[in-house]
C-alpha positions as CSV (number, residue, x, y, z in Angstrom):
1,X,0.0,0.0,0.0
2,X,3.1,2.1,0.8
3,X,6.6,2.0,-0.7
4,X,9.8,3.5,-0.1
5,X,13.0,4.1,-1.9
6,X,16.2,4.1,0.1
7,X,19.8,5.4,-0.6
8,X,22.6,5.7,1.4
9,X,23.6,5.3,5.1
10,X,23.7,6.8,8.1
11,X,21.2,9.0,9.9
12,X,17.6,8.6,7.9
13,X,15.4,11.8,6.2
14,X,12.2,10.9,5.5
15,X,11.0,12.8,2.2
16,X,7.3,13.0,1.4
17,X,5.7,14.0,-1.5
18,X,3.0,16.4,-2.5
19,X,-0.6,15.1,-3.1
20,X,-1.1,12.4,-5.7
21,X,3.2,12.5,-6.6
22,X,6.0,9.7,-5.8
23,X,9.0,10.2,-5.2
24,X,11.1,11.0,-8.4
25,X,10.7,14.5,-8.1
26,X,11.8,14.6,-4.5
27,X,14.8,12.3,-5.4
28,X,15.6,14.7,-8.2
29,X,15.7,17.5,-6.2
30,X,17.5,16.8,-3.0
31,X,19.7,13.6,-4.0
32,X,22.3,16.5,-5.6
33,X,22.8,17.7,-2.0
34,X,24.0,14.5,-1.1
35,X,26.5,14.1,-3.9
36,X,29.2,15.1,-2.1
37,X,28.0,14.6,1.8
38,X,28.0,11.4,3.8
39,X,26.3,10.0,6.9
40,X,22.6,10.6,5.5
41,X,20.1,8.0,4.5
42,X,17.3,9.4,2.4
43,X,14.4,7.3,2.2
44,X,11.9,8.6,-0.3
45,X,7.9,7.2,0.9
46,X,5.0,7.2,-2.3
47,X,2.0,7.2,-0.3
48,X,-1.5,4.8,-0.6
49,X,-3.1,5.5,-3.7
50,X,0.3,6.5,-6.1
51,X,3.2,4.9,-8.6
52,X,0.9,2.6,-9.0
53,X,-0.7,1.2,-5.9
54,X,-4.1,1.3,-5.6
55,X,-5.7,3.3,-2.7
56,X,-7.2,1.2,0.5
57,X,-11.0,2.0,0.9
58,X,-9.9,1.6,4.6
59,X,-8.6,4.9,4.2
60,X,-10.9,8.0,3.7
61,X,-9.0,10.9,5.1
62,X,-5.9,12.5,5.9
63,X,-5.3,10.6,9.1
64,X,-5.6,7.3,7.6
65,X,-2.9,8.6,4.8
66,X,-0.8,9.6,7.9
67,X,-1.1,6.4,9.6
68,X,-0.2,4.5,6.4
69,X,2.7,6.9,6.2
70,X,3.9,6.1,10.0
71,X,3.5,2.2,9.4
72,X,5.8,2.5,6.4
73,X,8.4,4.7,8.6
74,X,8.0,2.3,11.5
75,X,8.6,-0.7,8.9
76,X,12.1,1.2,7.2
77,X,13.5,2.5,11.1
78,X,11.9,0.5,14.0
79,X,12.1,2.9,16.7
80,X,14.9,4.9,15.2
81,X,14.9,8.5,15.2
82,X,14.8,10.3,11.6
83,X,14.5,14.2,10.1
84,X,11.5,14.7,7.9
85,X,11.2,16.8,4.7
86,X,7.8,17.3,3.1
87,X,6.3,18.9,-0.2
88,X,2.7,20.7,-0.3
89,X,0.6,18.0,1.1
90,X,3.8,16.1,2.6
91,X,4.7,18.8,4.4
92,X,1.4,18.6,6.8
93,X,1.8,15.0,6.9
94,X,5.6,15.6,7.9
95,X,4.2,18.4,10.9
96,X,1.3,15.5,11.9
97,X,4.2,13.4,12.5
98,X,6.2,15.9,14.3
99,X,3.0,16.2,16.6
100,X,2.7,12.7,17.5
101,X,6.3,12.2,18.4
102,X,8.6,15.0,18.4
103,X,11.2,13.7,20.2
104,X,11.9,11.0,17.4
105,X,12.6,13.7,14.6
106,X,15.7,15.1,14.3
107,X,15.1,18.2,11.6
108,X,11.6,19.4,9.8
109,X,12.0,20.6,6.0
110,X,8.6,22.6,4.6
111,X,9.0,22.7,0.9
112,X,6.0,24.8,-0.7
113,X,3.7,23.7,2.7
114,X,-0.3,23.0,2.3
115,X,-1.2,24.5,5.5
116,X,-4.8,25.4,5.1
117,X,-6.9,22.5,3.5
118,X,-9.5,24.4,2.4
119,X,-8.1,26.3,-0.5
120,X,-11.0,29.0,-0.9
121,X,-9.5,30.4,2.5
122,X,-5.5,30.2,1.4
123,X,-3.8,33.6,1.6
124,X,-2.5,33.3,-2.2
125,X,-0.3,35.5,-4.6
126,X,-0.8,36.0,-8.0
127,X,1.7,34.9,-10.6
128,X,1.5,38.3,-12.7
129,X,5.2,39.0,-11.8
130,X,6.7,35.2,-12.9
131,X,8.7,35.4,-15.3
132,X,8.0,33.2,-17.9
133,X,11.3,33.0,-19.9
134,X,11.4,30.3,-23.0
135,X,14.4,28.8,-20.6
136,X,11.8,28.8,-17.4
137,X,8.8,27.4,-19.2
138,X,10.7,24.6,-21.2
139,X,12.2,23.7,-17.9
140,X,8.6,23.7,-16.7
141,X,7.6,21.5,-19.0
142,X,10.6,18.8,-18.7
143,X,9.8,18.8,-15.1
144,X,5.6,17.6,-16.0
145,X,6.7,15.4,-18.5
146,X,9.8,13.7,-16.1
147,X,7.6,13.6,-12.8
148,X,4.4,15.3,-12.4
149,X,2.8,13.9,-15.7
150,X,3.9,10.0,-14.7
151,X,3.0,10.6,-10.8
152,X,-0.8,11.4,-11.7
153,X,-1.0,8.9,-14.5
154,X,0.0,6.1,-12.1
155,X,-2.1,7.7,-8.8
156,X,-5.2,6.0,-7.9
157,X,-7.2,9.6,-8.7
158,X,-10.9,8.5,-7.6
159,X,-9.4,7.7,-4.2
160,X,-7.3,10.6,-3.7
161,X,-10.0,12.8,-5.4
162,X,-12.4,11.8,-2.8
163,X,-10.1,12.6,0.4
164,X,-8.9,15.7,-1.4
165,X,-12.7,17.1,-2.6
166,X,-14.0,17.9,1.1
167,X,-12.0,20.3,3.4
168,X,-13.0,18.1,6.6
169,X,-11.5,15.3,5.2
170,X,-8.2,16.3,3.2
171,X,-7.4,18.7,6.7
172,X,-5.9,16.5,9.7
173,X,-8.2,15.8,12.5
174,X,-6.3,17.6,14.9
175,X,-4.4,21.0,14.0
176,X,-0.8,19.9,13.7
177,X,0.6,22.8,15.4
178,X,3.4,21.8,17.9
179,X,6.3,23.4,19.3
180,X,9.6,21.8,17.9
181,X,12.5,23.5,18.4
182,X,14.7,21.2,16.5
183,X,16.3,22.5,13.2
184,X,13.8,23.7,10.7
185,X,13.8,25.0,7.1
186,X,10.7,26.3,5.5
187,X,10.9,27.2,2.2
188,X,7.8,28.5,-0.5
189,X,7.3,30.3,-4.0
190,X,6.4,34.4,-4.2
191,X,4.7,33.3,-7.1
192,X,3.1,30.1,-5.6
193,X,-0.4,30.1,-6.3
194,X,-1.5,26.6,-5.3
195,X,-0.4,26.9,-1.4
196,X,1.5,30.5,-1.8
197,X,3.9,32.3,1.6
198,X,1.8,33.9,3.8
199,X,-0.1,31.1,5.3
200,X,3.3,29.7,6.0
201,X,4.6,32.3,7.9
202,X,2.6,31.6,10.6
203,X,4.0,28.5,11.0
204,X,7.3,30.4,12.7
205,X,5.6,30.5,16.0
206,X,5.4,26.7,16.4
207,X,9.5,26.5,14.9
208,X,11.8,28.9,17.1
209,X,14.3,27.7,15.3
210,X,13.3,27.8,11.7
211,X,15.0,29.5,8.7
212,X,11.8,30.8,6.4
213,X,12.6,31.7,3.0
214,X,10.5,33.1,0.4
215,X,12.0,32.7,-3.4
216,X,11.0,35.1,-6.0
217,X,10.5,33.7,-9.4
218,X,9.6,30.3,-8.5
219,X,6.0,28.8,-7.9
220,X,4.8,25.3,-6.5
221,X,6.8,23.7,-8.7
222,X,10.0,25.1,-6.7
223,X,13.0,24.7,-7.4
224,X,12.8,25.3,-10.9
225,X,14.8,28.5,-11.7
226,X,16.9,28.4,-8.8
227,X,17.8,24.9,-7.7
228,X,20.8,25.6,-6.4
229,X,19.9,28.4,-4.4
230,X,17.3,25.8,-3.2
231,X,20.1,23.3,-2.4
232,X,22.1,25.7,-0.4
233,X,19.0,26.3,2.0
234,X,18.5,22.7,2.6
235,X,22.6,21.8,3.4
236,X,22.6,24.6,5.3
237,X,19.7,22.6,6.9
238,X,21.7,19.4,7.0
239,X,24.3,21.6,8.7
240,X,22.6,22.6,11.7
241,X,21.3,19.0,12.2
242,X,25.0,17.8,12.3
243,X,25.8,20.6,14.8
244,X,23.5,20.3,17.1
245,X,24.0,16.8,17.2
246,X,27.9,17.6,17.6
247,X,26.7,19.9,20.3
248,X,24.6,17.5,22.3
249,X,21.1,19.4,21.8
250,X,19.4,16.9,20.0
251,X,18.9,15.6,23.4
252,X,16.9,18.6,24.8
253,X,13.9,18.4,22.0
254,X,11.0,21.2,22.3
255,X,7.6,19.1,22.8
């Protein structure tokens, strides 16, 4: 029902996707981070219902996707503590996680974060000021044809289309808000229309330790003008993770 890619060794990440994707795109993003750094183990998750996996009728909302997710992290680490990085609707399974059991997460990455389910009440930007270059929208394009394209074409879309079409039931049950003062990175698209900044920012309270960065000319497709820039941000994430665990604060978690 759920899979998982692994690569490498050493301490594990836990990448999640957006709604309806696997995990190639996250694997094409962040795996060039890891080119030249050691000690990580990334372990890409495709949730119930995508690359190909039909979706349990069990499941009919967001919890049951987050428990599915948990299973499949519990299956991969035991009891084993982990980061977690998540995309749009990843990234509030990846905080529901973080509520449940802070103590076990060692870092939280927010790549373009769903926050509010219901979309008519997102806080959103208009895309009038992206730039759309002949270099930006052919790269566009090779991204929907290499990932997004495949991802929907092998999702189980009458399953996820029924969690996702009622507020109630593609929101968590409980408001993952949760203080976590581990090391954070929160990262979103000026141009972003589908989850956009500003709900994001509020997030800041719950992370007293978060970097938030807002990147113009990219959308919810970020990175795709700036990748690098976007690959800075997260070793920079990876950093502070290996300092504080140098430092001994991973031991002191905020819960």
């Amino acid at each position: 029902m759920t899979y998982y890619e692994s690569f490498g060794e050493g301490r594990p990440i836990v990448f999640l996707p957006g709604w309806g994707g696997d995990n190639g795109e996250s694997q094409a993003v962040h795996e060039p981070v890891f080119a030249d750094r050691t000690g990580w183990r990334r372990i890409y998750v495709d949730p119930p219902g995508t690359n190909h996996r039909p979706g349990d009728p069990s499941i009919t909302d967001q919890d049951g996707i987050l428990d599915a997710i948990a299973d499949t992290i519990a299956e991969a680490l035991g009891d084993d503590t982990f980061a977690l990085s998540g995309t749009s609707a990843g990234a509030l399974h990846a905080r529901g996680l973080v509520r449940r059991d802070p103590a076990r997460v060692l870092g939280l990455l927010l790549r373009v974060p769903g926050v509010i389910a219901d979309r008519a009440a997102r806080t959103l930007p208009t895309d009038d000021y992206l730039h759309h270059t002949a270099a930006f929208d052919a790269a566009v394009q090779a991204k929907d044809d290499a990932y997004y394209d495949p991802a929907e074409q092998a999702a189980d879309l009458e399953f996820l289309d029924r969690i996702q079409a009622d507020p109630s039931t593609y929101a968590l049950r409980e408001d993952p808000a949760a203080r976590f003062e581990r090391p954070t990175l929160i990262v979103t698209g000026r141009q972003d229309t589908i989850t956009g900044y500003a709900d994001a920012w509020a997030l800041l309270d719950d992370y007293p330790t978060a970097t938030f960065a807002v990147l113009d000319q990219e959308d919810h497709g970020l990175p795709v003008r700036r990748p690098a820039l976007y690959q800075v941000l997260v070793a920079d994430w990876l950093d502070r993770m290996e300092a504080s665990r140098i430092s001994g604060v991973e031991k002191h978690p905020g819960a």
